[in-house]
One Martini backbone bead per residue (centre of mass of N, CA, C, O) as a GRO file, in nm:
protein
  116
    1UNK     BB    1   1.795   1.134   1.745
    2UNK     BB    2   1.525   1.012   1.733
    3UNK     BB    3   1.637   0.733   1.885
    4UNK     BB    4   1.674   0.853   2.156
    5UNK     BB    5   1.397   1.009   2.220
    6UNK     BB    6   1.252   0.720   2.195
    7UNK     BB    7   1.363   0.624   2.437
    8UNK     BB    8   1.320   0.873   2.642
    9UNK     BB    9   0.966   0.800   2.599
   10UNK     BB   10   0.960   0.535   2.711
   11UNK     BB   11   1.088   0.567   3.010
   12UNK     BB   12   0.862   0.791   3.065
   13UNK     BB   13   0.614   0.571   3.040
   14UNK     BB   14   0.703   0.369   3.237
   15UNK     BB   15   0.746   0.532   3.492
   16UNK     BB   16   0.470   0.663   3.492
   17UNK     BB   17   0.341   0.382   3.523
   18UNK     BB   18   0.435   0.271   3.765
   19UNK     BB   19   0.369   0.472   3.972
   20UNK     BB   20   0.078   0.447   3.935
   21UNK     BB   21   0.032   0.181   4.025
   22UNK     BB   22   0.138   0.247   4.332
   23UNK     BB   23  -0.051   0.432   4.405
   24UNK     BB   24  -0.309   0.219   4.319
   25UNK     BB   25  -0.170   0.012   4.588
   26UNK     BB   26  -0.234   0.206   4.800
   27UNK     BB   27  -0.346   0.227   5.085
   28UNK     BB   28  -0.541   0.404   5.268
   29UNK     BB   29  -0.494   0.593   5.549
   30UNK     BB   30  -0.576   0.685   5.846
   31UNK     BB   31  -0.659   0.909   6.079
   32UNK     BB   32  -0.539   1.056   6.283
   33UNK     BB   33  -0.615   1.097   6.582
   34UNK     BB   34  -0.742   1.296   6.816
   35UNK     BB   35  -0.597   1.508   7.056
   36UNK     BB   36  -0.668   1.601   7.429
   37UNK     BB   37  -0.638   1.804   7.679
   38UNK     BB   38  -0.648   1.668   8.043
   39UNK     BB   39  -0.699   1.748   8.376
   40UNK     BB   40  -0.654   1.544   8.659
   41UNK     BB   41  -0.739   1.558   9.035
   42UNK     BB   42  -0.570   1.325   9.279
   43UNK     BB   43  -0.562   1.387   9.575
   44UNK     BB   44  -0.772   1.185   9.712
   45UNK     BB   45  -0.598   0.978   9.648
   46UNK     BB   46  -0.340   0.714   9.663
   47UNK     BB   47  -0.042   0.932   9.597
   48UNK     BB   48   0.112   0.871   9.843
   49UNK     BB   49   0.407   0.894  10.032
   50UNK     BB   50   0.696   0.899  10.224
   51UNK     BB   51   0.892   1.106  10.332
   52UNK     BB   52   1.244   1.204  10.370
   53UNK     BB   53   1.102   1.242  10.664
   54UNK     BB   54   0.899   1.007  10.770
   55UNK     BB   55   0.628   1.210  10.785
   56UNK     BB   56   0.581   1.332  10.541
   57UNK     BB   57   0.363   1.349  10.220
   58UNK     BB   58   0.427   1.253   9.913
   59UNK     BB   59   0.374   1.291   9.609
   60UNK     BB   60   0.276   0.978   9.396
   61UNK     BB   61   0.187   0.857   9.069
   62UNK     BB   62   0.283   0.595   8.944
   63UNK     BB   63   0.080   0.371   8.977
   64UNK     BB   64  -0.140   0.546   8.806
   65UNK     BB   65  -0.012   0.552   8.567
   66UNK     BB   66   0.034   0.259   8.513
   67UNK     BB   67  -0.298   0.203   8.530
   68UNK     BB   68  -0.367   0.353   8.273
   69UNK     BB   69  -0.178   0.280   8.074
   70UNK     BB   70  -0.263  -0.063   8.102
   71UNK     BB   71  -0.556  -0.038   8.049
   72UNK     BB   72  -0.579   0.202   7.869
   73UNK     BB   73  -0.506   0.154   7.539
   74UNK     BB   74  -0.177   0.097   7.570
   75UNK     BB   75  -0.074   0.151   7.227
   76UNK     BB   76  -0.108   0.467   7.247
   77UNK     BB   77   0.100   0.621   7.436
   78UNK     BB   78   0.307   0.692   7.203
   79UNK     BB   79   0.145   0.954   7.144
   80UNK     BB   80   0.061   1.005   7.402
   81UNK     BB   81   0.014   1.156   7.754
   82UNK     BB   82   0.170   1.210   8.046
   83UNK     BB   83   0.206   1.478   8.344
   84UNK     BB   84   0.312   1.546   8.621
   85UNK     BB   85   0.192   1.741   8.909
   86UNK     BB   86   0.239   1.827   9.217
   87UNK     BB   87   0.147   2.051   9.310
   88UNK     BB   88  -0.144   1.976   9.203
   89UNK     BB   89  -0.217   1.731   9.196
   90UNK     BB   90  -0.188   1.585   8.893
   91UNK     BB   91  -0.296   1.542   8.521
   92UNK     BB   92  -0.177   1.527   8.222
   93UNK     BB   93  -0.367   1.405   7.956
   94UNK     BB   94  -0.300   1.260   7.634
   95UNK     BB   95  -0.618   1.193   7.410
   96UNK     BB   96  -0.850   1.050   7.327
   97UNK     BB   97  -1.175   1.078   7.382
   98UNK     BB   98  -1.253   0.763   7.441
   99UNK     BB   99  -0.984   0.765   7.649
  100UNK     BB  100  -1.082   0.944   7.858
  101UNK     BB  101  -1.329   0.815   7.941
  102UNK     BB  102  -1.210   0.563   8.060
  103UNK     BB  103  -1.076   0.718   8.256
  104UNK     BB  104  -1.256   0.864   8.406
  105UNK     BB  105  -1.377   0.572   8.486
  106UNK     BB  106  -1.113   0.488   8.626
  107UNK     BB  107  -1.144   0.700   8.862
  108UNK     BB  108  -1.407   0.672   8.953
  109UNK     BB  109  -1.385   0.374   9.079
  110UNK     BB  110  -1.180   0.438   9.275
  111UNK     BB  111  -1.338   0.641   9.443
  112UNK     BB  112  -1.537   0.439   9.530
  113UNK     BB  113  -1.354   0.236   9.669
  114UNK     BB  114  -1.288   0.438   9.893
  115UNK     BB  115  -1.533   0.481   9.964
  116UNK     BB  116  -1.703   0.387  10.286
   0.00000   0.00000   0.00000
């Protein structure tokens, strides 16, 4: 019995000391950033098409979130997130606030482009 019990606790020593090892083999990842979301305006912008009376213009975001996309941080994208809103003629943006500024300036670019 006592034979057993000597292997059973070697076993436990062996186990723990195993994991021991691996856990302070791990290195420490950083935090997750934190994303916010923000609504972003952009009726005054060329995000419109022909509709489908070809007479008026419909909201039609999608250049505008593709070049958000591929500008600012390509690969934030897969946490983050745009939501075009119709109606309100909007993005709805989910995004870490470093990213946020940059869309900002790069939205604030455009207007001035636009700007005659």
């Amino acid at each position: 019995m006592l034979r057993s019990s000597g292997a059973v606790l070697a076993i436990v020593l062996f186990i723990g000391l195993r994991t021991f090892v691996t856990a302070a083999d791990e290195k420490p990842q950083p935090p997750e950033p934190t994303l916010y979301v923000c609504v972003y305006q952009v009726a005054d912008l060329p995000v419109y098409r022909i509709g489908k009376d070809l007479k008026s213009p419909e909201f039609d975001a999608t250049l505008l979130v593709d070049f958000i996309r591929s500008s600012v941080d390509p690969k934030s994208w897969a946490e983050a997130g745009i939501s075009v809103h119709e109606k309100t003629a909007s993005l709805v943006i989910r995004q870490t606030q470093a990213n946020h500024d940059k869309i900002s300036d790069a939205i604030g670019a455009l207007r001035e482009k636009k700007a005659p």
